[in-house]
LUMNU-647280 format. One record per residue (C-alpha): x, y, z. Coordinates in pm, 1 decimal. Layout:
BEGIN
+----------+----------+----------+
!     east !    north !       up !
+----------+----------+----------+
!        X !        Y !        Z !
...
+----------+----------+----------+
***
This chain:
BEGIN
+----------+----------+----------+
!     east !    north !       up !
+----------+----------+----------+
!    116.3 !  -2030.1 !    -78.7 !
!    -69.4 !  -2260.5 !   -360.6 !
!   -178.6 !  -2496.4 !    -56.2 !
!   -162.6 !  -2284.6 !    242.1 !
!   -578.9 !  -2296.4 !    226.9 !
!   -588.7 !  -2695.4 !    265.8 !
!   -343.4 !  -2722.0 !    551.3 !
!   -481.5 !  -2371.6 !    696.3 !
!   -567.3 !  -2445.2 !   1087.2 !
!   -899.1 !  -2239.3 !   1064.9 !
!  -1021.1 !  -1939.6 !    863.8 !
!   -864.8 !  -1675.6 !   1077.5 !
!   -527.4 !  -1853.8 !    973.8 !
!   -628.1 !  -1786.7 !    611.5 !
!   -777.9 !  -1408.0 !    705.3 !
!   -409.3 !  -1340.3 !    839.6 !
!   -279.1 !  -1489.8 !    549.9 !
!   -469.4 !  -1244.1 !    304.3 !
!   -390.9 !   -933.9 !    528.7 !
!    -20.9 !  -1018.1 !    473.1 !
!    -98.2 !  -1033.0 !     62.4 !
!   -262.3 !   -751.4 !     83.0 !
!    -28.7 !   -544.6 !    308.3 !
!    259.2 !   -649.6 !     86.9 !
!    105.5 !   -510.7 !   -179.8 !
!    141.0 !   -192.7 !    -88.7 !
!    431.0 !   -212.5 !    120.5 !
!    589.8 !   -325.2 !   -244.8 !
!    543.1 !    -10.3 !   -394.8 !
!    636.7 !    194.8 !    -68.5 !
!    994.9 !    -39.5 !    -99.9 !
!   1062.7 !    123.2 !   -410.3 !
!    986.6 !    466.4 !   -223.0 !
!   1195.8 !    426.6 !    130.3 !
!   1440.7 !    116.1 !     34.5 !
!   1533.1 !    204.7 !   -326.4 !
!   1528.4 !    584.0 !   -357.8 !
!   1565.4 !    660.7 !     19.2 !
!   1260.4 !    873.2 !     55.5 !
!   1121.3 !    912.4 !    420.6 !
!    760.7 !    865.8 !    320.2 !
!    566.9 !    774.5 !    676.4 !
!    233.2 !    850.9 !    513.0 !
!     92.0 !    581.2 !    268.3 !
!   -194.2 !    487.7 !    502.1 !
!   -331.1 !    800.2 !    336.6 !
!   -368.4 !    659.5 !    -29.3 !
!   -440.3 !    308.6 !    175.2 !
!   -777.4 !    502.1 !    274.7 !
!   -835.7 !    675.6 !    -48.6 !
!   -817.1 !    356.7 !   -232.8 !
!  -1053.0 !    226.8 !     17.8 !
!  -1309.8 !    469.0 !      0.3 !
!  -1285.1 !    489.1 !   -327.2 !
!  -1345.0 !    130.6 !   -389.6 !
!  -1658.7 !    126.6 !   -130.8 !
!  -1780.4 !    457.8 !   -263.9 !
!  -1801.1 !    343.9 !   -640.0 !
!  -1949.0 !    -43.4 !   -552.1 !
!  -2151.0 !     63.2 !   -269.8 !
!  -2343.1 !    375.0 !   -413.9 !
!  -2249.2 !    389.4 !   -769.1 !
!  -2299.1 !    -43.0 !   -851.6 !
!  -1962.0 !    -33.4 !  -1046.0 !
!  -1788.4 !   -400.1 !  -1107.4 !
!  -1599.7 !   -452.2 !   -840.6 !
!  -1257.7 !   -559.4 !  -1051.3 !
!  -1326.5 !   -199.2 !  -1279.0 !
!  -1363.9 !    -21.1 !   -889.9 !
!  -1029.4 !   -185.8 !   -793.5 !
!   -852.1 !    -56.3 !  -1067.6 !
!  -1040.3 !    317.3 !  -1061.5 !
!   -890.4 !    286.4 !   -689.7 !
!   -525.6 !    245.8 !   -798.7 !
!   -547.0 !    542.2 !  -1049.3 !
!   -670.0 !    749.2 !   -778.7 !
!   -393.2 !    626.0 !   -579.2 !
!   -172.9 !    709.8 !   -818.4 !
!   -298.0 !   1098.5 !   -880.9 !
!   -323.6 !   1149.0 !   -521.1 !
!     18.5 !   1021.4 !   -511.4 !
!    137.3 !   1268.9 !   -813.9 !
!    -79.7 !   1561.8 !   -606.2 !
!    163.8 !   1480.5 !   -330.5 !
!    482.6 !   1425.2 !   -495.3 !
!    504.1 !   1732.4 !   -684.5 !
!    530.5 !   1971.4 !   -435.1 !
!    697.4 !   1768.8 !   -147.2 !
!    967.7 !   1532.7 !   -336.2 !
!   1150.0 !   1890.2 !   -335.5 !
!   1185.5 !   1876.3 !     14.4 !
!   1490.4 !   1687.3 !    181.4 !
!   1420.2 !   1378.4 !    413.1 !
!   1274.1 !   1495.7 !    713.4 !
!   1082.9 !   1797.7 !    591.6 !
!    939.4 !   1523.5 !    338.3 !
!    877.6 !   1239.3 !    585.9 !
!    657.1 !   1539.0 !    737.1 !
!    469.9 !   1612.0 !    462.3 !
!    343.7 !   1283.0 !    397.2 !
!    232.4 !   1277.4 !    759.9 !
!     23.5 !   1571.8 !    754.5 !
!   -116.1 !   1403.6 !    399.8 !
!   -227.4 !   1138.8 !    600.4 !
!   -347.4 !   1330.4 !    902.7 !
!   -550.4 !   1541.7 !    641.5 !
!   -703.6 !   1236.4 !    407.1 !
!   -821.5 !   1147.2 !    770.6 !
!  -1001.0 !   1453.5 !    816.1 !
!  -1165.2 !   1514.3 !    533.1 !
!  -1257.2 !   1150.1 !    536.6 !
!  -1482.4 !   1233.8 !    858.4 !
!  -1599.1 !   1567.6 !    744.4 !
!  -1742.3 !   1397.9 !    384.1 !
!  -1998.0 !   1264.5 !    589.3 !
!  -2274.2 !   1212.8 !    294.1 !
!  -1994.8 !   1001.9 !     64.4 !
!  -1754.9 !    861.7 !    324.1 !
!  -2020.9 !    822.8 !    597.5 !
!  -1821.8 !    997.0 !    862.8 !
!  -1745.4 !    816.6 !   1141.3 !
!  -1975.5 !    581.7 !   1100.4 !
!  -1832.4 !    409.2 !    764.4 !
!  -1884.0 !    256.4 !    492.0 !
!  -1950.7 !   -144.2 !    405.6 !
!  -1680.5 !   -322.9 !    215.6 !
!  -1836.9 !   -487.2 !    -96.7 !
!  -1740.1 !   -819.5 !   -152.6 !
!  -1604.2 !   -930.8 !   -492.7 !
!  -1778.6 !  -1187.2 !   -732.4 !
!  -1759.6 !  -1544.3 !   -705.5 !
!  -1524.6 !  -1752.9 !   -742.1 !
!  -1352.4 !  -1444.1 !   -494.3 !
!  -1646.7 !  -1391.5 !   -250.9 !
!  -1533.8 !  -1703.4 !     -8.5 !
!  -1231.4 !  -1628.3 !    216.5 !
!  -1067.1 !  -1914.7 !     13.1 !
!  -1162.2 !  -1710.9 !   -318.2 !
!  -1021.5 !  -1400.0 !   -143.8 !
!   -691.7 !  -1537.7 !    -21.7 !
!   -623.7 !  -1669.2 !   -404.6 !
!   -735.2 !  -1279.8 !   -510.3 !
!   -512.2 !  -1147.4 !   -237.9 !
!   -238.9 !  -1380.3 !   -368.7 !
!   -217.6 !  -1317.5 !   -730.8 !
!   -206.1 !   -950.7 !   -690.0 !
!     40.0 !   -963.5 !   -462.4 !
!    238.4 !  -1144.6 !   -666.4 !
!    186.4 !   -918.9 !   -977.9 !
!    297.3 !   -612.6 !   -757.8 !
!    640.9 !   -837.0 !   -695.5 !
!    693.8 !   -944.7 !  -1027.4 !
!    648.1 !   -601.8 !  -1125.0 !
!    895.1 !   -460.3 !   -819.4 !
!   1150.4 !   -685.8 !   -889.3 !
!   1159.8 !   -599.9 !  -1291.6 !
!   1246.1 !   -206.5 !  -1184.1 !
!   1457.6 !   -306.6 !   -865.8 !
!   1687.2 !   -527.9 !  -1130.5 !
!   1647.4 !   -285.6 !  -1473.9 !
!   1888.3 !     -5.5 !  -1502.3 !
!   1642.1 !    250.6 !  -1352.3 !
!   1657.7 !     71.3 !  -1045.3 !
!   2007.7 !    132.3 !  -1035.8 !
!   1909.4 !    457.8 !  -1051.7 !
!   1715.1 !    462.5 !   -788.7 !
!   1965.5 !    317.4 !   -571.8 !
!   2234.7 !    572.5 !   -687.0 !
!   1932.8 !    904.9 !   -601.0 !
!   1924.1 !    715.6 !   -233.8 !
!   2327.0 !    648.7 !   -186.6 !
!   2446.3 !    980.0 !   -314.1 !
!   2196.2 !   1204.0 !   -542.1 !
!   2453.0 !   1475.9 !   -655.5 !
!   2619.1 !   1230.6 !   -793.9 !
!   2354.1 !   1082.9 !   -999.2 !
!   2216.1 !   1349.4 !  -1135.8 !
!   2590.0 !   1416.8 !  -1239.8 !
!   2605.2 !   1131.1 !  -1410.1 !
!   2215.5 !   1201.7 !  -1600.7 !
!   2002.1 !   1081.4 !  -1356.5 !
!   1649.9 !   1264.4 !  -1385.1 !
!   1648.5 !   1290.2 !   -971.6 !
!   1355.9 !   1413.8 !   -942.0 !
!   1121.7 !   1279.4 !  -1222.6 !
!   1268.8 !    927.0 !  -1116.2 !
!   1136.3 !    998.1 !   -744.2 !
!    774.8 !   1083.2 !   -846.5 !
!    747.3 !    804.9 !  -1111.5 !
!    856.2 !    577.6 !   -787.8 !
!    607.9 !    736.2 !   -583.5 !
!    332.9 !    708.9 !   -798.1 !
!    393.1 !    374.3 !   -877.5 !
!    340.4 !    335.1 !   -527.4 !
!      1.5 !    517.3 !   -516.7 !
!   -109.7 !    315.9 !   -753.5 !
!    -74.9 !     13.4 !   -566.4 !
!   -129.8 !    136.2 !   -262.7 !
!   -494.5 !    182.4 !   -344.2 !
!   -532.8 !   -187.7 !   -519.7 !
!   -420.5 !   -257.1 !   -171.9 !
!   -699.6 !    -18.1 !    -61.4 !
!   -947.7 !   -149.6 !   -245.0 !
!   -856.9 !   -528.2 !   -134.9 !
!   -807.5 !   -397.4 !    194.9 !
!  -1185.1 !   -275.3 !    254.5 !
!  -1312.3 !   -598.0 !    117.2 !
!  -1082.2 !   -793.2 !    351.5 !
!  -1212.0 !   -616.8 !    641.7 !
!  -1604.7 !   -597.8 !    550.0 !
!  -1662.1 !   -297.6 !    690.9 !
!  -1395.7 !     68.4 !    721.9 !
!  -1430.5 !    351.3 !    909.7 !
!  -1161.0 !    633.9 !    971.7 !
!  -1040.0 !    461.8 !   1280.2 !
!   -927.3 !    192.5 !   1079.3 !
!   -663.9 !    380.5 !    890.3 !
!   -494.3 !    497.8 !   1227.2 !
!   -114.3 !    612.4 !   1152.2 !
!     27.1 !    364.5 !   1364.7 !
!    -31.2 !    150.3 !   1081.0 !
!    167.6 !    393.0 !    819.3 !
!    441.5 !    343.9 !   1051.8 !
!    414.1 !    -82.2 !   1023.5 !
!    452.8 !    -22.0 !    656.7 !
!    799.3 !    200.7 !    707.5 !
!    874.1 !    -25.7 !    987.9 !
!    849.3 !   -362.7 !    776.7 !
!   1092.4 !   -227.3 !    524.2 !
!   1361.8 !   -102.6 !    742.9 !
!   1316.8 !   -448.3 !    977.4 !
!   1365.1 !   -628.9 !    623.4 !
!   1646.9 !   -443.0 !    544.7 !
!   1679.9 !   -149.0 !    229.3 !
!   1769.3 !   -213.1 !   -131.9 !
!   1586.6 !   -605.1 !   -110.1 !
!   1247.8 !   -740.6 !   -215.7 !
!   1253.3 !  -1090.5 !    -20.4 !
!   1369.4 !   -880.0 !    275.4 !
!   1068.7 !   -644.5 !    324.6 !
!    843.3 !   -921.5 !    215.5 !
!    962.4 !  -1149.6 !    523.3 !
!    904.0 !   -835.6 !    758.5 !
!    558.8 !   -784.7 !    674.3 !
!    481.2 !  -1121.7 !    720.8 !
!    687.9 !  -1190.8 !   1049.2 !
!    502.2 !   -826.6 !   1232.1 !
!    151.2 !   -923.5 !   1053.2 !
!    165.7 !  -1300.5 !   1207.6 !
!    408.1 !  -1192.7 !   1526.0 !
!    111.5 !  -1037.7 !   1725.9 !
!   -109.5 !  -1292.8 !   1653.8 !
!    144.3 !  -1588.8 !   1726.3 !
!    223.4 !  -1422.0 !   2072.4 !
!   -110.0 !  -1279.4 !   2202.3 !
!   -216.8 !  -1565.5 !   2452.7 !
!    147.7 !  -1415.8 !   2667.4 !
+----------+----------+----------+
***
């Protein structure tokens, strides 16, 4: 990963390279979600957008520091994800795979209908951040170290005892909280740990793509998150990390059939 941009075959190598870091980002916070504590969630493209807006909205029109916007994006990430936990981790899997759908469906919305902050439909630019990050070199190094902070940080509660708790909520949940698991304040610490980086990945995400509009967030792309986790295989971190890179790079490897 150190070298990939010296052996890179041209910058869109190294653009697909960065999607994947950033992507994983998030989709490292939604493992602890769907592959640890067996929550349905099908809606984190939701708090992707939030944390992009967010991030465009305080650069763009307010002149924050870019690094202080990326981390104002994760806290919002995080509320919005305690907004949405609270009421809907009390619903079992299906009903709560729904919810987070119609959170995403309705971020969408109200996304278009802000049209003075978000822009509408017409979007807003994606602020670059400051050298030595502004190159697509400088970005894929970004990309990279914060995606590997959001693993290190994965696999600490995936191997700690409250991961095992996790795990037990997802295999049999009466039975944890027989035993003293906290069921349901374990869920919503889980999922906003997810918010949180769900909207670094926001925030990384706009300045990846340069420019965001509410087409960009489509929930086809929710479902690739879910998708790369279940392909990777529950209750792993190397697993869902190899599926979001082989369906990131898959499309692009096999376009010219």
């Amino acid at each position: 990963a150190l070298t990939l941009p010296f052996w890179a075959g041209d910058q869109y190598q190294l653009h697909l390279a960065a999607l994947i870091a950033v992507y994983w980002v998030l989709i490292s916070g939604l493992n602890i979600v769907v592959g640890f504590t067996g929550q349905l969630s099908i809606g984190h493209v939701g708090l992707l957008s939030i944390g992009s807006y967010g991030f465009c909205i305080l650069v763009g029109k307010f002149g924050v520091d870019p690094y202080v916007a990326m981390a104002v994006a994760g806290a919002l990430g995080g509320v919005c994800g305690l907004a949405l936990g609270l009421p809907s981790l009390r619903l079992p899997g299906f009903y709560f795979a729904m919810a987070t759908m119609a959170f995403a469906l309705i971020v969408n919305e109200i996304i278009l209908a802000q049209v003075d902050l978000t822009g509408g439909g017409v979007g807003l630019v994606g602020p670059l951040f400051p050298e030595p990050f502004d190159s697509p070199v400088g970005f894929y190094y970004l990309a990279s170290i914060i995606a590997a902070i959001a693993t290190w940080l994965t696999w600490n509660i995936a191997r700690s005892m409250w991961g095992k708790g996790l795990i037990s909520i997802r295999d049999n949940p009466v039975t944890a909280q027989a035993v003293g698991v906290p069921v349901f304040r374990a869920k919503l610490v889980a999922f906003v740990f997810s918010g949180v980086l769900a909207g670094v990945s926001g925030a990384l995400f706009a300045s990846l793509q340069s420019y965001i509009t509410p087409e960009t967030f489509v929930f086809d792309l929710s479902m690739f998150f879910f998708v790369c986790i279940i392909i990777g295989g529950r209750g792993s971190i190397v697993g869902p990390f190899l599926g979001t890179v082989v369906l990131t790079a898959l499309p692009e490897m096999v376009a010219s059939l």
